[in-house]
C-alpha positions as CSV (number, residue, x, y, z in Angstrom):
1,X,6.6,-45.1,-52.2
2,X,10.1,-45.9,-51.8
3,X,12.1,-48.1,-55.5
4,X,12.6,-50.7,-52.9
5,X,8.6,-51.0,-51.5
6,X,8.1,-51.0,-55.2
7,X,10.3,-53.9,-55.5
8,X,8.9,-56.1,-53.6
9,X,5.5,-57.9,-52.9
10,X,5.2,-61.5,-50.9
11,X,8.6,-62.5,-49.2
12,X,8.6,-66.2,-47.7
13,X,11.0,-68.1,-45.5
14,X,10.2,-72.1,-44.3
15,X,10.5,-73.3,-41.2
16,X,13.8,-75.3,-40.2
17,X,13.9,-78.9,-41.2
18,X,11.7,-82.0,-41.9
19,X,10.3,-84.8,-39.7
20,X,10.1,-86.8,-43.2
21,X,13.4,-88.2,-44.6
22,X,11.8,-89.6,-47.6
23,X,14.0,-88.4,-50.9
24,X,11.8,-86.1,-53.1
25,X,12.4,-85.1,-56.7
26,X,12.7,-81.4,-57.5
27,X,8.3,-80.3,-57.7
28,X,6.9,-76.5,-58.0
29,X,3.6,-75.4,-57.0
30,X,1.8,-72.1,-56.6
31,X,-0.3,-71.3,-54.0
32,X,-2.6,-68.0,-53.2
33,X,-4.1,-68.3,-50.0
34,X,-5.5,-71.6,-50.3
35,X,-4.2,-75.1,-50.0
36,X,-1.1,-76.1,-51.6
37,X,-0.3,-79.0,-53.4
38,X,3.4,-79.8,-54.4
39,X,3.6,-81.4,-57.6
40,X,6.5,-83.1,-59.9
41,X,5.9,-80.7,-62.9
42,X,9.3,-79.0,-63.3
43,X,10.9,-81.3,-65.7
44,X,13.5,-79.3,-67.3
45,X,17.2,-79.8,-65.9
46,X,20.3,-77.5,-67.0
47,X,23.8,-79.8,-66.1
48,X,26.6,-78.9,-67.4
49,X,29.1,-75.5,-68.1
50,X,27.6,-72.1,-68.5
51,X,26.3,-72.1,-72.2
52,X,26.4,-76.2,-72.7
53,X,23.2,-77.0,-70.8
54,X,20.8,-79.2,-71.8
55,X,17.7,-80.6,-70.8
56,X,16.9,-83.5,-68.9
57,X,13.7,-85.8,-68.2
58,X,13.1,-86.6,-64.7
59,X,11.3,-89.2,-63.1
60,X,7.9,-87.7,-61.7
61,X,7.3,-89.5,-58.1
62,X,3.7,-90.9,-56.7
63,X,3.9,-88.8,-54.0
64,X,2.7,-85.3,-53.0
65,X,3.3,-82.9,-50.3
66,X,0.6,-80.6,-49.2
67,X,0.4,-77.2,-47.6
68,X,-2.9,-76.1,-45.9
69,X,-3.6,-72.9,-45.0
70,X,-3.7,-72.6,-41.3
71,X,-4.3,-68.2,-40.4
72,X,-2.7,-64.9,-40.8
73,X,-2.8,-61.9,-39.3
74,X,-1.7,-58.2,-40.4
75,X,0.3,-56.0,-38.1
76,X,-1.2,-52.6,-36.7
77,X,1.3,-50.7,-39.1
78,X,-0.2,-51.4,-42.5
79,X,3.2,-50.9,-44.1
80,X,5.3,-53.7,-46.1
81,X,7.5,-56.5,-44.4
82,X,10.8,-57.2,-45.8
83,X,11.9,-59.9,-43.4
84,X,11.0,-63.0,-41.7
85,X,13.2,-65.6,-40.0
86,X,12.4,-68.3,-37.4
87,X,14.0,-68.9,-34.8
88,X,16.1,-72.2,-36.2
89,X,18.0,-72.8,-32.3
90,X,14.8,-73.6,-30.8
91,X,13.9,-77.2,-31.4
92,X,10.1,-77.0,-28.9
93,X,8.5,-74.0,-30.2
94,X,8.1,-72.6,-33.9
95,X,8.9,-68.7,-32.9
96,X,9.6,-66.6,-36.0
97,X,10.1,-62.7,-36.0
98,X,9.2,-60.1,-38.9
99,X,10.7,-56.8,-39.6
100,X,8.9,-53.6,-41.5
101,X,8.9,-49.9,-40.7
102,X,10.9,-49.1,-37.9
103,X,9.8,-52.1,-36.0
104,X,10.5,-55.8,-35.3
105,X,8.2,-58.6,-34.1
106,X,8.1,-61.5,-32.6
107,X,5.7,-64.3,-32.8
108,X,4.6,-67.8,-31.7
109,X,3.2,-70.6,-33.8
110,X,0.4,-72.2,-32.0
111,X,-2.1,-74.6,-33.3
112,X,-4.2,-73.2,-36.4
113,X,-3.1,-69.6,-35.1
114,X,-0.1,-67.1,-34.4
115,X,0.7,-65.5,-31.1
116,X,2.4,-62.4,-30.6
117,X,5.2,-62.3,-28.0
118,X,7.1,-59.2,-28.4
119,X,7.2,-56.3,-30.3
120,X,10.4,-53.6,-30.9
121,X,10.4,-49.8,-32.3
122,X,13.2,-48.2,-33.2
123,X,13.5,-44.7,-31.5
124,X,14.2,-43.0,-34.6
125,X,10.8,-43.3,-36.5
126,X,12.0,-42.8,-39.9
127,X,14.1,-46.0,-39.8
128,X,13.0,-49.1,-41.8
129,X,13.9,-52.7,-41.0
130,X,14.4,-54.6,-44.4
131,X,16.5,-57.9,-42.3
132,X,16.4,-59.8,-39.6
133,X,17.9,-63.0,-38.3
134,X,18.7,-65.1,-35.0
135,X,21.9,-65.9,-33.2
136,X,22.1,-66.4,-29.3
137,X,24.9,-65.0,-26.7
138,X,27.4,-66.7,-24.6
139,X,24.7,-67.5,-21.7
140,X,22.5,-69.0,-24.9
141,X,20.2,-66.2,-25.0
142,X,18.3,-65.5,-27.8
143,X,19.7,-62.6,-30.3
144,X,17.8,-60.9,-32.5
145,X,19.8,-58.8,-35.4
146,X,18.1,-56.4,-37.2
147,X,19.0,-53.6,-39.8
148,X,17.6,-51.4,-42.7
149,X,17.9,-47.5,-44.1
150,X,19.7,-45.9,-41.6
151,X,23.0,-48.4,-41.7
152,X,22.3,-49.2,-38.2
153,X,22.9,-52.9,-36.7
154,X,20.8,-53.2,-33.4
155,X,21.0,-56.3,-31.7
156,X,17.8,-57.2,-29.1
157,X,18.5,-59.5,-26.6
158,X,15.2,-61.3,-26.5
159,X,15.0,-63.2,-23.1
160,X,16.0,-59.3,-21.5
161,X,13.4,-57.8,-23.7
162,X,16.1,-55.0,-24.6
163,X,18.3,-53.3,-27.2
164,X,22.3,-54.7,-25.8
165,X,24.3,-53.4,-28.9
166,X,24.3,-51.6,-31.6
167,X,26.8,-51.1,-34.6
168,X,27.8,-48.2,-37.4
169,X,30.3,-47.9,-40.0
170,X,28.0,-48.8,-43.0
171,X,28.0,-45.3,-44.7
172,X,24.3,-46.5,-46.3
173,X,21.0,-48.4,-45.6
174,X,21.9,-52.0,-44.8
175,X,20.0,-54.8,-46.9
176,X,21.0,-58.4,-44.8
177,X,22.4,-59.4,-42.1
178,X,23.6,-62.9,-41.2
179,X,25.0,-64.9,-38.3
180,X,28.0,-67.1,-38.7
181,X,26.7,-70.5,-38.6
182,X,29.5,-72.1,-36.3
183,X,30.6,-68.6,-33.9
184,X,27.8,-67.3,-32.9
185,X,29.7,-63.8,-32.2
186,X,30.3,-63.2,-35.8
187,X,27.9,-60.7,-37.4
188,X,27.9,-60.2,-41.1
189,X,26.4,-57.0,-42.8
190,X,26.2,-55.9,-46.5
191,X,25.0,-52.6,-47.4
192,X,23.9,-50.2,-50.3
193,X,28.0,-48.8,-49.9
194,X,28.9,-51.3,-52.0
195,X,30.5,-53.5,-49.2
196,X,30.4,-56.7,-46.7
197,X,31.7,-56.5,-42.8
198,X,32.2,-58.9,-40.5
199,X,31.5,-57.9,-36.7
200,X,32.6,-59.5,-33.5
201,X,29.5,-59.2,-31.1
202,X,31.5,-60.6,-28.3
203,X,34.3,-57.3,-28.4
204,X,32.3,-55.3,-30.5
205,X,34.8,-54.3,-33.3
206,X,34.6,-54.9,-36.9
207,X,36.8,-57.6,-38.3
208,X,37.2,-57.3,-41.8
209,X,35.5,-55.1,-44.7
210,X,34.9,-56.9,-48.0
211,X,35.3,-54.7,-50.8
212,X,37.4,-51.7,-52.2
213,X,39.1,-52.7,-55.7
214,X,37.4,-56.0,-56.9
215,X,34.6,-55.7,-55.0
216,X,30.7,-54.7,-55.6
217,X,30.3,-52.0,-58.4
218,X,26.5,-51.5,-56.7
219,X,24.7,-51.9,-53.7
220,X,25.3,-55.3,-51.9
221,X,21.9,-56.8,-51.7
222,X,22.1,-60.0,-50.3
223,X,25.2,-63.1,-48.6
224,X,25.2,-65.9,-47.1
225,X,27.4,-68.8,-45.0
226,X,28.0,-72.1,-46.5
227,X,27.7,-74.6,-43.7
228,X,31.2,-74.7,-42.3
229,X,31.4,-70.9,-42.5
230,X,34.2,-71.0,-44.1
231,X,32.9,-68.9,-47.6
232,X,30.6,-66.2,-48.1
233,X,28.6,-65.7,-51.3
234,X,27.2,-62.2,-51.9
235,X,25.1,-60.8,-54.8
236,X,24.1,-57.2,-55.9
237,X,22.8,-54.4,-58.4
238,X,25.7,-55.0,-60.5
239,X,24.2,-58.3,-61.3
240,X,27.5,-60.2,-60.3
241,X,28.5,-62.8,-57.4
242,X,31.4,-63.0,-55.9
243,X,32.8,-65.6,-53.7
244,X,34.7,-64.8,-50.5
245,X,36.8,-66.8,-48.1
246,X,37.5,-66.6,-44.6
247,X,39.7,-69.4,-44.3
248,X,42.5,-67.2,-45.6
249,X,45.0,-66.5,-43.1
250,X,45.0,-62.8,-43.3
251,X,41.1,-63.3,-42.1
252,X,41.8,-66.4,-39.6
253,X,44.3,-63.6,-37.9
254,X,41.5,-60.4,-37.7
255,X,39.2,-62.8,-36.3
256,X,41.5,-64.1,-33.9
257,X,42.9,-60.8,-32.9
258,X,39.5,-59.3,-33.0
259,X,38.8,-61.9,-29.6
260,X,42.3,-60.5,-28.1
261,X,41.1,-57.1,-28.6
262,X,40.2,-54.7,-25.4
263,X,39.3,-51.0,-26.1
264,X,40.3,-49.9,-22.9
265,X,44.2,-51.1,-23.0
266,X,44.9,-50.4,-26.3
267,X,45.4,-46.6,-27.4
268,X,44.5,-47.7,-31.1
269,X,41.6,-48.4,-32.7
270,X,41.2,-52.5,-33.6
271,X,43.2,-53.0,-37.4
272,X,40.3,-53.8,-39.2
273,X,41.2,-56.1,-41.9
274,X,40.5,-55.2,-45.6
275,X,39.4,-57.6,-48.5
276,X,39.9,-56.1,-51.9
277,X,39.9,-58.9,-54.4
278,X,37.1,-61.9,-53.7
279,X,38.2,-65.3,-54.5
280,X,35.8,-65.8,-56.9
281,X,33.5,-63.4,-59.7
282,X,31.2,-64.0,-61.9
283,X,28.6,-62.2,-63.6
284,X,27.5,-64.9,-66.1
285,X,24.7,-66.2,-64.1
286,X,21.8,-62.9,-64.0
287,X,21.3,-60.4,-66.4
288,X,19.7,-58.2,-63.6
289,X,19.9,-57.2,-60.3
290,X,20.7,-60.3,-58.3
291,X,19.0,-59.6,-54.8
292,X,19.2,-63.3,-53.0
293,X,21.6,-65.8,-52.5
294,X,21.5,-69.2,-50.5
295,X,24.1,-71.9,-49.9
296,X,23.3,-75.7,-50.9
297,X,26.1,-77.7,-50.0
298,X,29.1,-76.6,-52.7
299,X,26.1,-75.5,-54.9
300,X,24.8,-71.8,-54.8
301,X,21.4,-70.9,-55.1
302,X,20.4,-67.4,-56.4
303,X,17.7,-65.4,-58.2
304,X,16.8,-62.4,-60.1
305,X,13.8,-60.2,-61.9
306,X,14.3,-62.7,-64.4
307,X,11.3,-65.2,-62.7
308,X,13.7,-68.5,-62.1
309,X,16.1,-69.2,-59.2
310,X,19.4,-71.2,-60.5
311,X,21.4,-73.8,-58.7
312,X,24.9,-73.3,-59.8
313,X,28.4,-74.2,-58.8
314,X,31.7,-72.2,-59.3
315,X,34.2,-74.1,-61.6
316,X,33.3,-77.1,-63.8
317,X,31.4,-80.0,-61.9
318,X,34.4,-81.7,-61.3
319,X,36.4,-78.9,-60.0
320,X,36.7,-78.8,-56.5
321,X,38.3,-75.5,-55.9
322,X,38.0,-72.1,-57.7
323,X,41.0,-69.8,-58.2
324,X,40.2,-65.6,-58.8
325,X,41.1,-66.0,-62.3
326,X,38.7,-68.4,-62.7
327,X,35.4,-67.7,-65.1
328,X,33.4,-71.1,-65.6
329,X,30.0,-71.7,-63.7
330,X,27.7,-75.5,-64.4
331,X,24.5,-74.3,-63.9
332,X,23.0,-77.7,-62.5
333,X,19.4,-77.0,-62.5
334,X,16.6,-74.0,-62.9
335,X,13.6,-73.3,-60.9
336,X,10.5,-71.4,-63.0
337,X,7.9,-69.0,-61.7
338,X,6.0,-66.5,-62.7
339,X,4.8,-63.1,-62.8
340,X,7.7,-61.5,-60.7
341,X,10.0,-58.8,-62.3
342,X,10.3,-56.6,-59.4
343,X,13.8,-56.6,-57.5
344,X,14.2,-57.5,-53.2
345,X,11.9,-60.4,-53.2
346,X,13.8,-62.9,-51.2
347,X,13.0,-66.9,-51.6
348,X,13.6,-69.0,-48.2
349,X,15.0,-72.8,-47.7
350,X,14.5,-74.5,-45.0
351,X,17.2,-75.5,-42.9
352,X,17.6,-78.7,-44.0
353,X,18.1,-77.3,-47.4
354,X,15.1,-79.7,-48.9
355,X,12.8,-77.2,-49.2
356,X,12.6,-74.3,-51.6
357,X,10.0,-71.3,-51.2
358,X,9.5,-67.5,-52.9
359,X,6.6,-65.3,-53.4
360,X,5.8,-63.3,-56.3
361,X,4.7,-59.7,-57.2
362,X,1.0,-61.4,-57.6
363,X,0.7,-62.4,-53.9
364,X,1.6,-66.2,-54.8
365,X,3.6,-68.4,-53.1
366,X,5.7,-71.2,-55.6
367,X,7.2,-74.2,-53.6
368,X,9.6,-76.9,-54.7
369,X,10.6,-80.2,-52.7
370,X,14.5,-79.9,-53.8
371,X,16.5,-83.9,-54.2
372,X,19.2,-83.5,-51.9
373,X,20.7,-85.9,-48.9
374,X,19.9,-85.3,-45.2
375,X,21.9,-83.0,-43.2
376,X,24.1,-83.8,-40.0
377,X,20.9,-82.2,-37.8
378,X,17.8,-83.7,-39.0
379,X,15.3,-83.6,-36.4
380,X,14.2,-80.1,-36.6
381,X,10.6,-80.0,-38.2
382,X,10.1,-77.9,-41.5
383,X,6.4,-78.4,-41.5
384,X,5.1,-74.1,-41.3
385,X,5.5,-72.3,-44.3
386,X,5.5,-68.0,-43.4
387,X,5.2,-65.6,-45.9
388,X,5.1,-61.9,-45.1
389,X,3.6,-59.2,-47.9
390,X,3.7,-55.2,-48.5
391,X,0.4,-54.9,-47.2
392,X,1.2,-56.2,-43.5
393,X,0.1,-59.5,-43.8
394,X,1.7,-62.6,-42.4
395,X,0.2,-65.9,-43.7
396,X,0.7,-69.0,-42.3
397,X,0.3,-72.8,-44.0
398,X,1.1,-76.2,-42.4
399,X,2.6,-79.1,-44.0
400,X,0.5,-82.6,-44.4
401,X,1.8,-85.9,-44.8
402,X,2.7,-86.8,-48.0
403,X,-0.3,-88.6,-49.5
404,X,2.0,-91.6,-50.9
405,X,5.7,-92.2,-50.5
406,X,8.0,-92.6,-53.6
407,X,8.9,-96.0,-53.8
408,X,12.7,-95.3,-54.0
409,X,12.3,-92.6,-51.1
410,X,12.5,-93.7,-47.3
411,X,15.8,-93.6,-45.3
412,X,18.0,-94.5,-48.4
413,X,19.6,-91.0,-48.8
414,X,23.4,-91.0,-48.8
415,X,25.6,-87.8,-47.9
416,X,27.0,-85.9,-50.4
């Protein structure tokens, strides 16, 4: 068994946003395969700059959110799953897709069970899928992206039912892949050679390559968007995270030239653009491998082997931009679990960014309600929670109504 399947046990991801807008205060819970209650008993809050926390009291609400188990299902392979994603640009159907082995599936939520829809294999067998995630073309298809040991990006158009494109210059396995959250054509890969690239689907040429001098010492494990897509946060084995952005006008002109681009009139391969030095380091959060990272608004979520997922900002609280030579972080608040040292367990947040899920090397699933405001796009539910585990499995719960509303918590959320 590979260091990576030993790694990793139960990987979840939620489901896009709420039909609730009650305001909920920050609650844990554990579940393992039966009904889930989510419960205020996280009372410790770290505010303030990096080595002047201290610990808050909050207010435990009346209400309580449950999750009952609804089915699961384990694919024909046996192997582990590494990914899962819905589908978060489909607002009438719940359809999700997993990725383990050399394959990639993709499946239906229906009531109290799962439906397969389509399955993919890679044609090399010895590839292994450890990401996946959803974009759409210029017609609105659906895309799927998916990548793993062999460095390989496919993309699968899934309304054709076929492979359309496929991308290599990673010079080792690739661990995430992500869609830009406003140009659907941008593709964004990190990889186990220590860097980030950007890809334009639409000309099929890489932008830019984030790395090189400043960059990861170690393999890239994990990056994300924030909402305007505008920064990128990425994480790795050399337990730091550094801040890029691509509103820099060296990057605004690759990805403008990269649309101007057409292989057969120019004699010259496409100047891909190189990032050296990230706007932002810091290595003062983890003392281990940091293998997620999540955007909350201007705060940062990521997590380690070390059992608790922190909510932290770059800067002081007050700062509103970072400079490189910047080495402050606020942590601003710590979520606890348990029994999970091993590395490459993802957690998943629901699109609406209220929502806060991971999976631990036990087969348990911890899930906190997170206090934050609503989001422009509201209406998406967030009410199936998916985990996938190293045994094949793909478990499914459904979200309940709430059985009592916190007094201070309908419709009187402000924006941050």
């Amino acid at each position: 068994m590979s260091e990576r399947m030993r790694g990793r046990q139960a990987q979840t991801q939620a489901l896009a946003a709420f039909h609730e807008k009650e305001k909920s205060a920050p609650a844990s819970v554990e579940s393992d395969h039966e009904d889930v209650n989510i419960n205020d008993n996280d009372d410790t809050s770290s505010v303030g700059s990096h080595g002047e926390a201290r610990s808050k009291k909050r207010k435990k609400p009346s209400g309580r959110t449950t999750f009952k188990y609804a089915s699961h299902l384990r694919e024909e392979h046996g192997q582990a799953l590494f990914g899962v994603q819905f589908n978060p640009y489909v607002d009438d159907r719940d359809i999700f897709a997993t990725c383990g082995t050399n394959k990639v599936s993709v499946y239906e939520v229906l009531p109290n069970s799962i439906k397969l829809l389509q399955c993919y294999a890679d044609p090399e067998a010895d590839e292994m899928y450890y990401t996946v995630a959803w974009g759409y073309d210029e017609t609105g298809e659906p895309l799927l992206a998916v990548a793993g040991a062999r460095g390989i990006v496919r993309v699968i158009n899934i309304a054709r039912m076929e492979s359309v494109q496929h991308y290599v210059g990673h010079g080792h396995s690739i661990n995430e892949v992500k869609f830009h959250p406003r140009d659907p054509n941008l593709l964004l890969s990190v990889s186990k050679d220590h860097t980030l690239r950007l890809w334009n689907l639409r000309t099929e040429q890489c932008v830019a390559i984030f790395g090189g001098v400043e960059g990861h010492r170690d393999e890239v494990l994990s990056a994300d968007f924030d909402l305007l897509g505008q920064r990128i946060i990425s994480c790795g084995m050399d337990h730091s995270l550094k801040l890029w952005r691509l509103d820099s006008p060296m990057l605004q002109r690759a990805i403008h030239d990269s649309y101007l681009y057409q292989p057969m009139k120019h004699s010259r391969a496409f100047p891909t653009a190189n990032q050296h030095y990230p706007d932002f380091t810091t290595r003062d959060i983890h003392q281990n491998y940091v293998d997620c990272v999540r955007w909350l608004g201007n705060f940062i979520l990521s997590k380690s082997c070390e059992q608790v997922i922190v909510c932290w900002k770059p800067g002081y609280m007050e700062q509103r931009e970072v400079k490189a030579s910047d080495s402050a972080v606020t942590i601003v608040h710590q979520f606890h679990y348990r029994d999970s040292q091993f590395w490459f367990l993802r957690f998943g947040l629901s699109r609406d960014q209220r929502q806060l899920a991971v999976g631990n090397q036990l087969g348990k699933t911890f899930v906190w309600d997170i206090d934050v405001a609503d989001p422009a796009s509201s209406n998406n539910r967030s009410d199936v929670l998916i985990c996938v585990c190293d045994d094949a499995t793909i478990w499914r719960w459904d979200r309940t109504q709430p059985q009592q509303l916190h007094a201070n918590g309908s419709h009187g959320m402000t924006d941050d």
